[in-house]
C-alpha positions in Angstrom: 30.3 -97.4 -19.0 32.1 -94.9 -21.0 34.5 -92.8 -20.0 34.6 -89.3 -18.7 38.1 -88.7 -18.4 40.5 -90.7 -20.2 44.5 -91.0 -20.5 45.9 -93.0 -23.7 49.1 -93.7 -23.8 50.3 -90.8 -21.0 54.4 -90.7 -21.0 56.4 -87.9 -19.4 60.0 -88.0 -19.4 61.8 -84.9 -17.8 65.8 -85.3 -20.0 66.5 -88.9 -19.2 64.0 -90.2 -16.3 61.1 -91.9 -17.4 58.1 -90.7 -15.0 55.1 -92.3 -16.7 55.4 -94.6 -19.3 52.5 -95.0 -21.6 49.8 -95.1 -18.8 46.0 -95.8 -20.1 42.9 -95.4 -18.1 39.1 -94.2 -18.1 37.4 -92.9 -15.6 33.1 -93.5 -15.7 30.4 -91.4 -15.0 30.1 -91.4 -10.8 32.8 -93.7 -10.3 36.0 -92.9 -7.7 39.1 -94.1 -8.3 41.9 -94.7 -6.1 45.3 -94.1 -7.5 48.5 -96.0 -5.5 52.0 -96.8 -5.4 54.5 -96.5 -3.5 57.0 -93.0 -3.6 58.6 -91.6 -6.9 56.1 -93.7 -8.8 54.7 -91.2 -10.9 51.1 -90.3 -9.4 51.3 -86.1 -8.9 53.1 -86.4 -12.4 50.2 -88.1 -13.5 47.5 -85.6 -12.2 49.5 -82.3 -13.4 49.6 -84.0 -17.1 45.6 -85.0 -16.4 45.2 -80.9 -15.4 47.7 -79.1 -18.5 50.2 -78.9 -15.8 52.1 -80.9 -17.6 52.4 -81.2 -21.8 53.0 -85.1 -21.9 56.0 -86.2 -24.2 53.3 -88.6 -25.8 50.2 -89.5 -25.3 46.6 -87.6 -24.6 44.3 -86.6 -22.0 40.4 -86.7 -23.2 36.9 -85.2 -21.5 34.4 -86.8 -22.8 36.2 -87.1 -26.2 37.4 -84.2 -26.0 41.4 -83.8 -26.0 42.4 -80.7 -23.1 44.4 -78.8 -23.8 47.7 -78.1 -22.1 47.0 -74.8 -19.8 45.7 -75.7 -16.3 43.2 -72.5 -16.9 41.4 -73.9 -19.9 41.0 -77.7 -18.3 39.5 -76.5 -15.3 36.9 -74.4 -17.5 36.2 -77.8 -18.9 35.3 -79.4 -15.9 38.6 -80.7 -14.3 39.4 -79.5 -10.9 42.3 -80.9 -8.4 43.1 -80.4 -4.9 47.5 -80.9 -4.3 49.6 -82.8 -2.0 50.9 -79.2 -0.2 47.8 -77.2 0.8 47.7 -74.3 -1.5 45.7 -72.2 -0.5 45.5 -68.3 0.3 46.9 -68.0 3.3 45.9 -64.1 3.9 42.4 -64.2 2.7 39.6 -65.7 4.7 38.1 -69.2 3.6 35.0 -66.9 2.2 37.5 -65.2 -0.4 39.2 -68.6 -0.9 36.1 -70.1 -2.6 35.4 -67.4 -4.2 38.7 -67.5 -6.1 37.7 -70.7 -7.2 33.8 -69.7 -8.0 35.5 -67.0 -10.4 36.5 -69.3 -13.4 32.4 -69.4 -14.0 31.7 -65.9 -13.3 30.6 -64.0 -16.7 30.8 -60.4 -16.2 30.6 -57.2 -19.0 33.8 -55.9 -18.9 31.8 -52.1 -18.4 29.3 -53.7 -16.2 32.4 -54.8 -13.9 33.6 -51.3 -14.4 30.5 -49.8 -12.9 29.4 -52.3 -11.1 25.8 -52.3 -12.9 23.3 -54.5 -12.3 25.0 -57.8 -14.2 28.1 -56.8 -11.9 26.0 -57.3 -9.3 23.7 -60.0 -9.8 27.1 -62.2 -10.9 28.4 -61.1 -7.1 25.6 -62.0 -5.6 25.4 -65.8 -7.2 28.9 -66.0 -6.3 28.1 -65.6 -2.3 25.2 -67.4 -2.4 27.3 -70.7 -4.7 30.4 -70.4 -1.8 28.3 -70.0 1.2 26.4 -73.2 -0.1 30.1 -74.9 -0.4 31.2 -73.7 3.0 28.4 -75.4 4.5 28.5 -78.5 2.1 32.3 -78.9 3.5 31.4 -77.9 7.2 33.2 -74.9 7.3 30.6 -72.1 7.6 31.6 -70.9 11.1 34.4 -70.0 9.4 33.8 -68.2 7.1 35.3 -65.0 7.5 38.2 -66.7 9.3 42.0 -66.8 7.8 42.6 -69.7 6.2 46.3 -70.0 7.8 44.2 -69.9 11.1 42.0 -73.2 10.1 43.0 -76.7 11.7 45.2 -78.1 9.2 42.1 -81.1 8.6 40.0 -78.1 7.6 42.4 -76.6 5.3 42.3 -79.4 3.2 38.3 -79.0 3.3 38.7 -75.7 2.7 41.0 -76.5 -0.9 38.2 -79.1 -1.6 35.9 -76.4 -1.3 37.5 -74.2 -3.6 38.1 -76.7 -6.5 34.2 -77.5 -6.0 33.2 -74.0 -6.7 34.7 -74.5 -10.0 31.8 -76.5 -11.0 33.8 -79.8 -12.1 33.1 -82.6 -14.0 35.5 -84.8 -12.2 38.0 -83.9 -9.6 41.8 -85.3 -8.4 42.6 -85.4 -4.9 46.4 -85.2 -3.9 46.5 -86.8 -0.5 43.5 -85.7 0.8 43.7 -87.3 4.5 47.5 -86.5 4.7 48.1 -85.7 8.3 44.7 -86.2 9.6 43.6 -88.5 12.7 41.2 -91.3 12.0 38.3 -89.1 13.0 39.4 -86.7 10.3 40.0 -89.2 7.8 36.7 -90.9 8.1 35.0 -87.5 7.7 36.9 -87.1 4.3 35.6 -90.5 3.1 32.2 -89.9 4.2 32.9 -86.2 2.2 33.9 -87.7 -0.7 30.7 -90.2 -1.4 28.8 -86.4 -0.9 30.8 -85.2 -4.1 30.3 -88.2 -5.9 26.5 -88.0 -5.1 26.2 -84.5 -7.0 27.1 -86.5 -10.1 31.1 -86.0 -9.9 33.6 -88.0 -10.5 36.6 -88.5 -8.3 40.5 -89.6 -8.8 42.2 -90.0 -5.2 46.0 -90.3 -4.6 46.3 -91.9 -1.3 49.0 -93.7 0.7 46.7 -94.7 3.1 45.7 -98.1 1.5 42.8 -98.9 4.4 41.4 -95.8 2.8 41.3 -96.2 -0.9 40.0 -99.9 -0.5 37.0 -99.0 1.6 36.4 -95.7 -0.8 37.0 -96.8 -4.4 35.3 -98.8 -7.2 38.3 -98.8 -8.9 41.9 -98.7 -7.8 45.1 -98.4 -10.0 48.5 -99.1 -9.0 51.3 -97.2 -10.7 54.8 -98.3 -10.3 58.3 -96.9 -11.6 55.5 -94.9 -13.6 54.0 -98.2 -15.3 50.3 -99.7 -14.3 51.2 -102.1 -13.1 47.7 -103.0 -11.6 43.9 -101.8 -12.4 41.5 -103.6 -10.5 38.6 -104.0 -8.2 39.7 -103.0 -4.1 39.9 -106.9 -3.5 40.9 -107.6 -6.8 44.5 -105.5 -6.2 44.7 -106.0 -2.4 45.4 -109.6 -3.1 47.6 -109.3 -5.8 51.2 -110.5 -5.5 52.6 -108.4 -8.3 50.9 -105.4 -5.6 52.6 -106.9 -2.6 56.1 -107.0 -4.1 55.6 -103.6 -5.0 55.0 -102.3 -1.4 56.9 -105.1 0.5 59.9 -105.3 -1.9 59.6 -109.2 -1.6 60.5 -111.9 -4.8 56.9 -112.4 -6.6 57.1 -116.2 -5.8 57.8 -115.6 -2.2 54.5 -113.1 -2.3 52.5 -115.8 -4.3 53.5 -118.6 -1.7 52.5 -116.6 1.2 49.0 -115.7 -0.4 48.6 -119.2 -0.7 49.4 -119.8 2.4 47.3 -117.7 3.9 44.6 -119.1 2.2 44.8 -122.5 3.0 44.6 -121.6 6.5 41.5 -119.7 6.7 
């Protein structure tokens, strides 16, 4: 399948330290990756040079052949949204007025219409509510509505920022942690939330620490470590490799690759 999103050759080096180093990967029409690896190993670094956070030292970032530009702004007019590890959201404005900071980066409005509110001011305001009360309730979040979002459960925060890079109207969206600090209950309403947003037609990136998690959500999962991929592979495919053990065990490869064996042969 080709690719929607794509990184060639991604490096990032901040002075001396290395954070990614020439990192490659597409991401397909529908598909959700899962993206790995233990602490420091580059993953947030990864998603701020995907969304112009970043300018990479070398390499490119592609939609659809299209290189993005380096201005967080521009890529999410493109179709790039992200949610981040630390809940940013508004905390003074209700989880209505949230969304419908997000919903703005597809509002087109006459600058003297918005002046006098006419009626293209209007009907523009009007799509807006109608586009974020659909998200609230997509996101299960319509009771609260006109609720602060620093008053929301933390698990609905995070629904809350997942809301608001939806009403962007992406192509493909990165989650930073998304079940970070939820219960089971939560977490299994997040993966059950996620298929929803890949059954609209987008596609979805997921940081996660929770292992259990990416390998019953993804299609794909990539393992970065000391900002190299180090693996790129199938949920089973990278859950039995010993090269991704070592990594999150710290044991010698050949101790790993013994133990798999092991392991096998008793089954």
């Amino acid at each position: 399948m080709n690719a929607i999103l794509e990184a060639t050759g991604v490096t990032m080096q901040f002075g001396g330290l290395t954070a990614l180093n020439d990192v490659s990967f597409g991401l397909s029409e529908g598909e959700i990756i899962g993206l790995i690896g233990p602490n420091g190993a580059g993953k947030t670094t990864l998603f701020n040079c995907l969304t112009g956070l970043y300018a990479p030292t070398a390499g490119q970032v592609g939609l659809r052949g299209i290189t993005l530009p380096v201005d967080p702004a521009r890529v999410t007019q493109q179709g790039v949204a992200r949610t981040f590890q630390n809940i940013r959201l508004f905390p003074s404005m209700t989880a209505e007025e949230n969304v419908l900071v997000g919903r703005h980066v597809r509002m087109k409005q006459n600058p003297l219409s918005s002046l006098l509110h006419g009626p293209g001011f209007r009907r523009s305001e009007a799509d807006a509510a109608e586009h974020t009360a659909k998200l609230l309730a997509f996101v299960g979040l319509t009771k609260f509505s006109d609720e602060l979002a620093r008053n929301l459960p933390y698990g609905d925060q995070r629904r809350l920022e997942i809301a608001r890079a939806l009403a962007t109207e992406p192509s493909v969206l990165l989650l930073d942690e998304p079940t970070a600090g939820m219960n089971a209950q939560e977490t299994e309403a997040t993966r059950q939330l996620i298929f929803a947003i890949r059954d609209l037609g987008i596609s979805v990136v997921v940081i996660e620490h929770d292992t259990k998690f990416i390998f019953t959500l993804c299609d794909r999962v990539l393992v970065l470590v000391q900002g190299e991929l180090l693996v790129e592979g199938t949920p089973d495919e990278v859950r039995g490799d010993p090269r991704v053990v070592e990594a999150y065990l710290g044991a010698p490869p050949d101790e790993v690759d013994a133990q798999i064996h092991a392991a096998e042969e008793t089954r």
